[in-house]
N, C-alpha and C positions, 0 to 999 in steps of 0.2 A: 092304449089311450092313457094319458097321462095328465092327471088333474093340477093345477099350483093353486095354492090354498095361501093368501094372505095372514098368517098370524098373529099381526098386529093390529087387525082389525076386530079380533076377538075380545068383548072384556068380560075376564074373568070375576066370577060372583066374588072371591075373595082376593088377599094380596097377600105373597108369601113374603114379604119384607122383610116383616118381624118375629121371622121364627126365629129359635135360641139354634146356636152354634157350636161347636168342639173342635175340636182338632184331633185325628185321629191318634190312638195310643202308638202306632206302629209308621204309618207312611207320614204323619207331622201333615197331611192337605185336611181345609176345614170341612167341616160335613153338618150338615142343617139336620133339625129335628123331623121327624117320620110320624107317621098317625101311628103305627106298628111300634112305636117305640115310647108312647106319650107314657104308659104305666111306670116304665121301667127307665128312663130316660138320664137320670144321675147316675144309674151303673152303665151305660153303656160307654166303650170304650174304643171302638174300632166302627170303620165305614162298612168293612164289608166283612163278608164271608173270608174271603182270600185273605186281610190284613189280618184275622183274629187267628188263623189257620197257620198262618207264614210267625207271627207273633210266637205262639204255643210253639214251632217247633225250634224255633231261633234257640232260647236259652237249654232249651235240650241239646241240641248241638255242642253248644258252645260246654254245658258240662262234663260229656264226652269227652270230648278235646282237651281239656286242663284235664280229666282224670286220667287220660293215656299218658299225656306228659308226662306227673309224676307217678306212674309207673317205671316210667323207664329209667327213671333214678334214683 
C-alpha cells in the first residue's frame, strides 16, 4: 500500500531562504548553513564528510609524487 503525500501543501513554520551560503573548499558546489554548524560556522570549510576526507588526502598525494620525482635525479 502505497500513500502520495502532496508537499506543497504543507507550510512550513519557518522559510529557509535566508540562510548564509559557501562554497565548498574541495568540490567548488554551494552548501547552506546547518543548525550543527551555527557555533562554528566561519571555519567550516567543506559540505561533507567525504570532500574534507578527499581534501586532506589530495595534497598528501600530490607531496609524494614531486618527492619521488626528485629523487630520481
Amino acid at each position: 500500500m502505497t500513500f502520495s503525500v502532496d508537499w506543497t501543501s504543507f507550510d512550513m513554520p519557518h522559510k529557509k531562504v535566508n540562510l548564509p551560503e559557501k562554497n565548498c573548499a574541495y568540490c567548488q558546489r554551494p552548501f547552506c548553513w546547518r543548525r550543527k554548524w551555527a557555533r562554528d560556522w566561519e571555519n567550516v570549510r567543506y559540505c561533507s564528510q567525504r570532500c574534507k576526507r578527499a581534501a586532506k588526502s589530495t595534497p598528501a598525494a600530490n607531496l609524494c609524487a614531486s618527492a619521488s620525482v626528485e629523487d630520481e635525479f
